[in-house]
C-alpha positions in Angstrom: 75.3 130.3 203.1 73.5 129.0 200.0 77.0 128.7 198.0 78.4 127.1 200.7 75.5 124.6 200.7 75.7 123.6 197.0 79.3 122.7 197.3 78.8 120.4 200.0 76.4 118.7 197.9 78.9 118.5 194.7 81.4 117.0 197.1 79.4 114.8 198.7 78.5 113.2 194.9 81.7 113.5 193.9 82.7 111.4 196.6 79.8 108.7 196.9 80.8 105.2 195.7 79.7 104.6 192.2 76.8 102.1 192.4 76.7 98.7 190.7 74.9 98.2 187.5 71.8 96.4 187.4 71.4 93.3 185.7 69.5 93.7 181.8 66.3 92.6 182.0 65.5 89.9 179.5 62.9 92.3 177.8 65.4 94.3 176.9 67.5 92.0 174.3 64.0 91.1 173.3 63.1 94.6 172.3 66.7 94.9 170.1 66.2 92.0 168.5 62.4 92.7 167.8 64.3 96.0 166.5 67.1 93.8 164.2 64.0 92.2 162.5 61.8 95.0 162.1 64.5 96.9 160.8 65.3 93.3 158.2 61.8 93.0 157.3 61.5 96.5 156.6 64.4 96.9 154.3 63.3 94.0 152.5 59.8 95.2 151.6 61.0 98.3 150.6 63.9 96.7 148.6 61.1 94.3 147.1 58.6 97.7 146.4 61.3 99.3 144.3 61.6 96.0 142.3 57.7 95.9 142.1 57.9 99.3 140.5 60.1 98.9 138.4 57.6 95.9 136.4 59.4 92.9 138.2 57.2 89.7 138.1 55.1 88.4 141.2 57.2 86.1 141.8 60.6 87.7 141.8 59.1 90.3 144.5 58.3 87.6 146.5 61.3 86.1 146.1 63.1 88.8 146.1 61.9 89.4 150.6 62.0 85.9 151.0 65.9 85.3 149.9 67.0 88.7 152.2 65.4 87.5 154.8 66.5 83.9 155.0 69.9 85.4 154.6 69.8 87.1 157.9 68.9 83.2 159.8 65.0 83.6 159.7 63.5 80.6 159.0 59.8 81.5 159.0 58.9 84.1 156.0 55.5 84.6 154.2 55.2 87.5 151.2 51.9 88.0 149.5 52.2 90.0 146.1 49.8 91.9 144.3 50.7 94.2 141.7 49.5 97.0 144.2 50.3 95.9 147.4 53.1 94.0 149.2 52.4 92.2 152.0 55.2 90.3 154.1 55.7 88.9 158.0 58.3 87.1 159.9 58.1 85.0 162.7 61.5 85.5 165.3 62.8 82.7 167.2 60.7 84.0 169.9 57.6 83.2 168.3 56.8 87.3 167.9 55.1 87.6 164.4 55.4 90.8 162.5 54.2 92.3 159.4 54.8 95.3 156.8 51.9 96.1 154.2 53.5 98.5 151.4 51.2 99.8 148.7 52.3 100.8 145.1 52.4 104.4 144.3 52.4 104.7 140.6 55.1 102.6 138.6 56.2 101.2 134.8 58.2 99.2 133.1 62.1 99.9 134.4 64.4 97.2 133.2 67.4 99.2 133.8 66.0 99.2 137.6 64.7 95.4 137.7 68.7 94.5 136.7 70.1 96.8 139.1 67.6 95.8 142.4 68.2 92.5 141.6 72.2 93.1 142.1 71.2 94.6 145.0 70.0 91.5 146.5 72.5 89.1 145.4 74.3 91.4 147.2 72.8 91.4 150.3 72.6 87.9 150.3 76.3 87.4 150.1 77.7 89.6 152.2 74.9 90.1 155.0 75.1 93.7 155.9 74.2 95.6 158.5 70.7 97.0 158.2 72.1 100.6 157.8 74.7 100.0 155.1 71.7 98.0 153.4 69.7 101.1 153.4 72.7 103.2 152.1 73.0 100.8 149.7 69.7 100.5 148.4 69.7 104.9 148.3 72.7 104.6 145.9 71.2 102.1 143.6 67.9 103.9 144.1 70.1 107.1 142.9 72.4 105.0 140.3 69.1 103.7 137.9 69.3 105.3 134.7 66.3 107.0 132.8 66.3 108.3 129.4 65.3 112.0 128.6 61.9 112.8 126.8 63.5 113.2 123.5 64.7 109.2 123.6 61.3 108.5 124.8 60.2 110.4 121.4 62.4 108.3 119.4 61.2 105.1 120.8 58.0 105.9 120.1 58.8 106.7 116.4 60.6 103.9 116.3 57.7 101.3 117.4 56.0 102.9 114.7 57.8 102.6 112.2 59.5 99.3 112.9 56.0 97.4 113.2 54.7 99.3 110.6 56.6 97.7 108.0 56.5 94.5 110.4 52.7 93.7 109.3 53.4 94.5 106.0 52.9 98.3 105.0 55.3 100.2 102.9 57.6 103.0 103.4 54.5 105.3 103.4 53.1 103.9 105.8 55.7 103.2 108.0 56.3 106.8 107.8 52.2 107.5 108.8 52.6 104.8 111.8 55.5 106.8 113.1 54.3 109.9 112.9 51.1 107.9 115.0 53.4 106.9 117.7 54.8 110.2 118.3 51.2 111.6 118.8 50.8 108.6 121.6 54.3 109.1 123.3 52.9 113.2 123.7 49.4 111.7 124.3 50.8 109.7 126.8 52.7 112.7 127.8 50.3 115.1 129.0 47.5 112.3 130.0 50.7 111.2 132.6 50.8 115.1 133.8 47.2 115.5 134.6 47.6 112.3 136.8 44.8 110.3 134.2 43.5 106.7 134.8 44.5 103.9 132.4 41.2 103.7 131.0 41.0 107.2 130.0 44.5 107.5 128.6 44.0 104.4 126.9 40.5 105.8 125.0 42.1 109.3 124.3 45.3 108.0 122.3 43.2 105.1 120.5 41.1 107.9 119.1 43.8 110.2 118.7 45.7 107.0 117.0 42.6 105.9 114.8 41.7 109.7 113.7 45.1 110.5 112.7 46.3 107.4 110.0 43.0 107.5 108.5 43.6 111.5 108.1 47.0 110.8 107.0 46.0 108.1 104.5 43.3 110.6 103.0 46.2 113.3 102.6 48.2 110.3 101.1 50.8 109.7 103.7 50.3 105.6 103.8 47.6 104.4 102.0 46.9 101.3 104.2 45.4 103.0 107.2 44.9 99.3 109.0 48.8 98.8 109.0 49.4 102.2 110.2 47.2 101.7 113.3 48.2 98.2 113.9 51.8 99.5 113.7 50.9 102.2 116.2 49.0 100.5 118.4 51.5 98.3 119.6 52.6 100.4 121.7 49.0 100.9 123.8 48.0 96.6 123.5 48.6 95.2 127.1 50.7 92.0 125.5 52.9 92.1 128.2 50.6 92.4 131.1 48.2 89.8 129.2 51.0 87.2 129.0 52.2 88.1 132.8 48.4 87.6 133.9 48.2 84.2 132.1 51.7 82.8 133.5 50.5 84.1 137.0 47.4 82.3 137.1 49.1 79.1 135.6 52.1 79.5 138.1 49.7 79.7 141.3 49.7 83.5 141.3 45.8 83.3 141.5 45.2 87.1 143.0 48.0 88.3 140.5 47.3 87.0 137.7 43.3 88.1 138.1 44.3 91.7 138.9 46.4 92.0 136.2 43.4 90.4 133.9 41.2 93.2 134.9 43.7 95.6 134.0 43.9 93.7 130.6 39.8 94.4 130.2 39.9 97.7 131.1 42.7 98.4 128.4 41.3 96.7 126.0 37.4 97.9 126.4 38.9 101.5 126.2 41.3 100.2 123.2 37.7 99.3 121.5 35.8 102.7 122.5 38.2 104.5 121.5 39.7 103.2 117.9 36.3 102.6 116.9 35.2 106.2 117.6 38.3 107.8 115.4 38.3 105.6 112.9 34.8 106.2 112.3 35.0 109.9 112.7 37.5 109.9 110.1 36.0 108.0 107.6 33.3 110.0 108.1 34.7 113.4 107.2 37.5 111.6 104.3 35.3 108.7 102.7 38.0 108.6 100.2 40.1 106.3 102.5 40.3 103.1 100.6 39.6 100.1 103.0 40.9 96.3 103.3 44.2 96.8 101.5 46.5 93.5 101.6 49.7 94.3 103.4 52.9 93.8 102.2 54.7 89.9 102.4 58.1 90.5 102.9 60.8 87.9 103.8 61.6 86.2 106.7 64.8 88.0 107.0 63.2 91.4 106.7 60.9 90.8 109.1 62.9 89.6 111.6 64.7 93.1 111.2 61.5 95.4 111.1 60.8 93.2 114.6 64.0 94.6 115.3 63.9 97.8 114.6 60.1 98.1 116.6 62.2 96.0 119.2 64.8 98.7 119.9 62.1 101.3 120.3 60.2 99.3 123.3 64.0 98.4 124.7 64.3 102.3 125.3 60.8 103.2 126.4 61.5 100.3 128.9 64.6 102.1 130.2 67.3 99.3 128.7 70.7 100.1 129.3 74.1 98.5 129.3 76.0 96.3 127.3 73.2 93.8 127.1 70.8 95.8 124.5 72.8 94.2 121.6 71.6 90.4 123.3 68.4 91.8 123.9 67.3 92.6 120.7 69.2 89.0 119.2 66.1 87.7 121.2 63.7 89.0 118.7 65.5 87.7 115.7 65.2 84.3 117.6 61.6 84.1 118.5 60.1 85.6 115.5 62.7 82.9 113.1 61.1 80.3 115.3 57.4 81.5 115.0 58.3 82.0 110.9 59.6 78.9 110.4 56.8 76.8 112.3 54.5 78.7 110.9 56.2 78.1 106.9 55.9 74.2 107.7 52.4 74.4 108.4 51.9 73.9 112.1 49.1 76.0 113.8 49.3 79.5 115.3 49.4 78.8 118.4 51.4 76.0 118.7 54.1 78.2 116.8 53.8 80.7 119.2 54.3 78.4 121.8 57.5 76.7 120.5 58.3 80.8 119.6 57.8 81.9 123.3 59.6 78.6 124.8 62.4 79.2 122.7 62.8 83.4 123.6 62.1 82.1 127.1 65.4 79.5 126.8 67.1 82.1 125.5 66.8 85.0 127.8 67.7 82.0 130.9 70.6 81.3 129.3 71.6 84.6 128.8 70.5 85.5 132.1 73.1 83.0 133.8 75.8 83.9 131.2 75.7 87.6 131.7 74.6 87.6 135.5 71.8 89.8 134.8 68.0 89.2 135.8 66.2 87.0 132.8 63.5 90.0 132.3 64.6 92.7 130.0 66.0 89.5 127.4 62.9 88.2 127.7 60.6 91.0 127.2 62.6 92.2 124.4 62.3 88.7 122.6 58.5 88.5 123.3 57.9 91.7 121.3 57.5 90.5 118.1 55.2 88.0 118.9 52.6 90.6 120.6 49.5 89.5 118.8 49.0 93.3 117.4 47.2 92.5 114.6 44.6 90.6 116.0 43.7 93.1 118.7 43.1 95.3 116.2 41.1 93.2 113.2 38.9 92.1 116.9 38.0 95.8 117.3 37.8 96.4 114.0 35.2 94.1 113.7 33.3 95.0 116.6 33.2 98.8 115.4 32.1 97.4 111.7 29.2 94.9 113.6 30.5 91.5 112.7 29.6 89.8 116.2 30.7 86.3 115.3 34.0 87.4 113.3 34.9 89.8 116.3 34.7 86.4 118.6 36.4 84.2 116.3 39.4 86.4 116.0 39.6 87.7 119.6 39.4 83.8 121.2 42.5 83.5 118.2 43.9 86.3 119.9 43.4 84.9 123.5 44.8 81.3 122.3 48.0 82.7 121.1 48.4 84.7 124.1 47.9 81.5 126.6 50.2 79.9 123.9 52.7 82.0 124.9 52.4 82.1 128.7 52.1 78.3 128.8 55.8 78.4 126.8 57.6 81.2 129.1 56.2 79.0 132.2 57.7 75.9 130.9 60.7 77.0 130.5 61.1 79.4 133.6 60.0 76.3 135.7 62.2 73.7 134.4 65.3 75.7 135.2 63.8 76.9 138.6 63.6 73.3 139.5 67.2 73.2 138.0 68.2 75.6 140.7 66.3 74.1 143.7 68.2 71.0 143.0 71.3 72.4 142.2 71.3 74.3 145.5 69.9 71.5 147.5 73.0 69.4 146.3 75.2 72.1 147.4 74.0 72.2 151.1 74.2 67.9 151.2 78.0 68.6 149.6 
């Protein structure tokens, strides 16, 4: 009875007219294209947080969601950049407004990565994707960035040594002793990175690890000049780059930027003081024999120009630099430091010949930025190494450890002057041919 039951019911569903749809309420297109954009302005801060990782400037992140964005037909974008935090919303055409807050987790200095992310959204922006091909996309280019092994990262390490060793003037000895000093950072660096260690604290532990050991190696008689050996070393701890970045952000508007990464400048450098002055002194506490104030070495424009090469080469692989493009790179150096050698030979001041240096590495890496269809970053970075004011970061702690007040503030607002020298070059130039490219695109849409 109950089997006979059930297949009435089957037949009588079977047989009942199909009823008609109902109409789709106009929340529901609403909710799918509140989906489309939360899907957009998703892809485009995480897009912008890889770029952000990888050491991309302020401004290139927040161009960077702005540009993918505006591809898809939104009019109304805002991104906020700090070097920790990414903040970005969209307003639809129905006046909904949302937002995406993305915090940093860790990061460097990736130029293979900035190059590579930067493709990525050229890309986007000319073909206009759908949101999940964008993501697979951005997983094989996540996937496709190339990072060296330890032993390269060894290498370049040696080879800042060594390079800016003989850059400031020491001899083979002591470019020997500053190598040997930058290999002990790279491993400093090393294990400080495994145990998850602050800046400050890394920073302190291999300046005293830096200072101890070329003042030990000078008493055993590896590089007599310990100053040169540490000033070649310590290139590769000074926070030139992030000092320069936090100048050009504040001049460029970057306000919240450009103080952050000032702070982080401070930090570096207070621990840069703490902890040189501590090994040196230990050092020339146990080997007294160390002889002190040396003169360094003048060697010829030419030779310079290839020691800054040389110490060049060694930051171009810590920084991950790959491609076809490190031979260009590194002509960058040659150009900047001739420029800053020759000013300086017909007697114009430091930092004005820093600042024709900086404008000239900055014209450049845009040129060869456009020729080359690569990001103007890694040439530019690579061109600015040789004019990292090394030397007077140290001779400013130096001083500090030995007392001299007013010296140590003479030579560190020298330092600071060359530095905003350099920033106020870079912006020029980056901003003159950004306006170029406003206009030139602003002609295009009137054409």
């Amino acid at each position: 009875m109950k089997k006979q039951t059930d297949r009435r019911t089957r037949r009588s569903v079977l047989q009942a007219k199909p009823q008609p749809k109902e109409a789709v309420p106009a929340e529901t297109s609403g909710i799918a294209e509140r989906s489309f954009h939360e899907q957009l302005l998703e892809f485009a801060v995480s897009l912008a947080n890889k770029l952000q990782a990888c050491g991309a400037e302020t401004y290139r992140v927040e161009d960077t969601i702005t540009r993918i964005i505006e591809a898809y037909g939104v009019k109304r974008v805002d991104a906020f950049v700090i070097p920790s935090c990414i903040m970005a919303s969209l307003e639809t055409d129905e006046g909904q407004i949302l937002t995406k807050i993305r915090r940093l987790q860790g990061g460097g200095t990736m130029l293979d990565g900035i190059e590579r992310y930067t493709s990525l959204c050229r890309r986007i922006c000319s073909e206009h994707p759908d949101m999940q091909t964008a993501r697979r996309l951005l997983r094989e280019t996540e996937n496709s960035v190339c990072r060296y092994n330890l032993f390269v990262y060894y290498v370049s390490a040696f080879l800042i040594g060594c390079g800016f060793g003989a850059f400031f003037g020491g001899g083979l000895l002591e470019m020997l002793a500053a190598g040997i000093c930058g290999l002990a950072i790279g491993a400093s660096q090393q294990f400080m990175g495994r145990l998850h260690a602050n800046t400050f604290f890394t920073s302190f532990v291999c300046s005293f690890i830096l200072g101890f050991l070329a003042n030990v190696l000078a008493a055993v008689g590896v590089g007599k000049n310990a100053d040169i050996t540490v000033i070649g070393a310590i290139m590769i701890l000074v926070p030139g780059f992030l000092f320069t970045n936090s100048l050009r952000d504040i001049i460029y508007g970057d306000t919240m930027s450009g103080l952050n990464r000032l702070v982080q400048v401070v930090i570096i450098a207070v621990a840069l003081v703490v902890g040189t002055s501590a090994g040196v002194s230990l050092a020339r506490h146990l080997f007294p024999s160390v002889q002190i104030g040396l003169a360094p070495i003048r060697y010829s424009i030419p030779l310079q120009c290839l020691f800054g090469l040389i110490g060049t080469l060694g930051f171009g692989l810590m920084f991950n630099m790959h491609g076809r493009g490190i031979p260009f790179a590194l002509l960058g150096s040659v150009v900047s430091w001739l420029v800053c050698s020759l000013c300086l030979e017909a007697g114009l001041k430091e930092p004005i010949c820093y600042l024709f240096a900086a404008a000239a590495s900055a014209l450049y890496a845009e040129i060869m930025a456009r020729i080359r269809k690569f990001p103007a970053t890694s040439y530019l970075m690579c061109a600015l190494v040789p004019l990292i004011p090394g030397s007077g970061i140290y001779y400013t702690v130096d001083f500090i450890r030995r007392g001299m007040l007013g010296e140590a503030y003479d030579k560190g607002m020298a330092t600071a002057m060359v530095a905003g020298a350099m920033a106020v070059g870079v912006l020029l130039i980056s901003t003159m041919f950004r306006m170029w490219s406003v206009w030139k695109n602003n002609r295009k849409k009137r054409a």
